[in-house]
N, C-alpha and C positions, 0 to 999 in steps of 0.2 A: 449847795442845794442839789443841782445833778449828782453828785455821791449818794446822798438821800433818797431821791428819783432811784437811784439806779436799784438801790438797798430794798426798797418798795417794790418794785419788780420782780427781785427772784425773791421777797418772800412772798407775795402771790403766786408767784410762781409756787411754789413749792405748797402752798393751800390749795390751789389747783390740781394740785401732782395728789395731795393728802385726800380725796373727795372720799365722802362715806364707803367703806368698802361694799363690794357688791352683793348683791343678796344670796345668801348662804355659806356669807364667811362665818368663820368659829367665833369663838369667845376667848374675850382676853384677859388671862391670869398674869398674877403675880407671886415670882418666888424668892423665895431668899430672904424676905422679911421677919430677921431673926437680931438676936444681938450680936452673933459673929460677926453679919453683914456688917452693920451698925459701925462695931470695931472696927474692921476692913476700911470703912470708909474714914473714919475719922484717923486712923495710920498714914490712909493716904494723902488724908489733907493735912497733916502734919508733914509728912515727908516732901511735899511741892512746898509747902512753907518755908523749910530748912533752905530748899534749893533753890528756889528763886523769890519766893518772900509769897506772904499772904495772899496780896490782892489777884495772884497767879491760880491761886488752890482753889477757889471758884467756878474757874472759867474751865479748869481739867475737869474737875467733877464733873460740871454741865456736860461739855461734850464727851464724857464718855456716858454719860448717860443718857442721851444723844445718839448716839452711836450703836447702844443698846436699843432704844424706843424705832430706832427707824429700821430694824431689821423685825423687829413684831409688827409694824405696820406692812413691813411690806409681806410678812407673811397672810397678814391678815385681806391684802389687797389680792393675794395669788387664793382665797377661798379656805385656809387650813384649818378645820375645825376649832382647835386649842392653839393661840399663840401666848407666848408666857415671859411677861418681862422679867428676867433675871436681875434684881438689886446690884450683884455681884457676881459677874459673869465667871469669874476663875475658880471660884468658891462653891460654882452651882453644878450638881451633877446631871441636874433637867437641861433636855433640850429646849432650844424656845419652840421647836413644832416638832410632834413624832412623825409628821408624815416626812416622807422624802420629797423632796424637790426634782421635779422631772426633766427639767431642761435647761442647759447653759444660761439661754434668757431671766428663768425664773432666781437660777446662783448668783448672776449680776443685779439683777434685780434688789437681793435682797442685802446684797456688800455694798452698794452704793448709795441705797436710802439714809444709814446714820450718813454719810460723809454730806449727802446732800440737806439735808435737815441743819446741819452746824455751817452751811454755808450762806444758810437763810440766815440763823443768828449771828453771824459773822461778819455779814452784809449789812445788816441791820444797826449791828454795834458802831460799825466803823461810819457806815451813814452818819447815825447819831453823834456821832464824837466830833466828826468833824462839824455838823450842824450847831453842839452849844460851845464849841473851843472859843469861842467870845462872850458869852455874858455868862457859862458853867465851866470854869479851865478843869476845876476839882472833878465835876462828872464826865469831863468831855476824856480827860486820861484816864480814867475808869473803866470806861468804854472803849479805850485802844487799845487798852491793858485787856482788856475784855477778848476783844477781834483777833490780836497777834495769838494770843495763846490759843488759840480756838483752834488758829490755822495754823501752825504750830502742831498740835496734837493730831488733827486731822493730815497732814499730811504727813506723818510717820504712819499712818494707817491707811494710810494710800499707797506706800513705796511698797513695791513688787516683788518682795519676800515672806515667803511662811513665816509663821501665821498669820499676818498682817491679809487686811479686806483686799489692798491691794494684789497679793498672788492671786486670788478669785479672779479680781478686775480684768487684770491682766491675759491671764489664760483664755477665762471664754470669752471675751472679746474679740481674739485672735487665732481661737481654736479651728474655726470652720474654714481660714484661706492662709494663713501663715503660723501655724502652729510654733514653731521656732523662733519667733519675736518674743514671744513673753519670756523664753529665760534669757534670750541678747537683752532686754528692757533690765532683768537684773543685773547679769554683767553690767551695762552701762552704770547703773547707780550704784552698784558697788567702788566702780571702780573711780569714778567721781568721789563717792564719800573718803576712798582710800587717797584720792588726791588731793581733796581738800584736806583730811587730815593732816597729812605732809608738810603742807603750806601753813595753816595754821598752828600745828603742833595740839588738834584736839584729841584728847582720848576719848573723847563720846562717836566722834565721826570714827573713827577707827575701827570701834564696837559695832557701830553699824555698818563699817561695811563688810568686816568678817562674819555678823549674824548674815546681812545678803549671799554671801557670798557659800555660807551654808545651807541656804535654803535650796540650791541648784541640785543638793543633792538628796533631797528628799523626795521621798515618791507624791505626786498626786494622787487624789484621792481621784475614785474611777469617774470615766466622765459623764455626762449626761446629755439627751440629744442638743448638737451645737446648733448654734445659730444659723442664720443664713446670713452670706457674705455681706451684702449690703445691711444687713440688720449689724452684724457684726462691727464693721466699719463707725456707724453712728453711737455703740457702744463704747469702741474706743476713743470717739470724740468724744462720748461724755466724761469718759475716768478721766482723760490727757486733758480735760476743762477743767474740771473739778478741785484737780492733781494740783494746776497749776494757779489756782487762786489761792487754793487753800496756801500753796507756794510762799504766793508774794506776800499773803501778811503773815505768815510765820519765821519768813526771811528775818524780818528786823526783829523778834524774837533772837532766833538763831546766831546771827551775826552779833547782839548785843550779851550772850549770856554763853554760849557752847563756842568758844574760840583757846 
């Protein structure tokens, strides 16, 4: 019942965070609603099937779609005329807004919305799982199946290399008093992935940490006005919260499937 409680809380939370945008934001399109998309997606849920079985292919979908929805909200929160949900973000050559983004706050802003949007449904699921694991066992794993994978997918898009949400997170969080943290935060999870690799003999941890470990050398994109320190600060506590829920249920994902 407190798991539940708790699950109830950040998704108010996050219907709080969601409130009508304010008056004279844009309108919201949708692109990519074609059959390529269509394909696109149904590829991909066949290919999460192969690799860790059905009831997984769901749960990636949602949150990447998820993850797409909560960056048009929050365009749509900072005022941008036209925000535009992409079906299929890799396939779409539209941005989701033409205007620029003016300030480090508004770049985080808008990197951290999907991740926090799939922490409400993640929160939610695993509430729920535990709440009928006695009289629904069938829905109650459903629903775990549901959470790990969520947090799971979300936190590969949290870790601190290009193009992941996380390099944004990362940088302007840190821009305004220690510039220098965000590519040590890569090193760090590089070289964790490359350790754990070792240990377990994974070839996916491996992957991951030679793509980190390439992202060090790629330019940023130019930056835009930063934060102020203490704003800064509470930025970084929210990605390093985020980061690390999204963590813990995707761990037993992780440790049961990539070893």
């Amino acid at each position: 019942m407190i798991t539940l409680l708790a699950a109830t809380l950040v998704c108010l939370i996050a219907i709080l965070a969601l409130r009508p945008a304010p008056s004279g934001a844009g309108t919201l399109s949708f692109s990519g609603l074609n059959g390529i998309s269509v394909i696109a997606i149904f590829i991909l849920f066949v290919a999460v099937s192969a690799l860790l079985g059905m009831p997984f292919a769901l749960p990636v979908i949602t949150s990447l779609l998820l993850l797409e929805l909560g960056q048009v909200l929050a365009y749509r929160m900072l005022g941008h005329r036209v925000a535009r949900f992409r079906l299929v973000p890799l396939l779409s050559r539209e941005k989701i807004s033409d205007q620029p983004l003016k300030t480090d706050g508004d770049r985080f802003l808008v990197a951290i919305m999907g991740p926090a949007l799939n922490l409400a449904s993640m929160s939610l699921a695993l509430g729920l799982s535990t709440a009928t694991a006695t009289a629904m066992p069938g829905l109650s794993r459903d629903l775990w199946l549901f959470a790990v994978t969520t947090g799971a997918v979300n936190f590969i898009a949290l870790m601190p290399f290009r193009p992941f949400f996380g390099a944004v997170l990362a940088r302007t969080s840190v821009a305004s008093y220690w510039p220098a943290l965000a590519p040590a935060m890569t090193v760090f999870m590089s070289t964790a992935m490359a350790t754990a690799s070792l240990r377990t003999g994974s070839v996916v941890l491996m992957a991951g940490a030679v793509f980190g470990a390439r992202s060090l050398f790629l330019r940023n994109p130019a930056g835009q006005v930063p934060m102020k320190p203490d704003h800064g600060l509470i930025a970084l506590s929210a990605y390093v919260f985020t980061m690390a829920a999204h963590f813990a249920a995707g761990w037993m994902l992780f440790s049961a499937y990539f070893h």
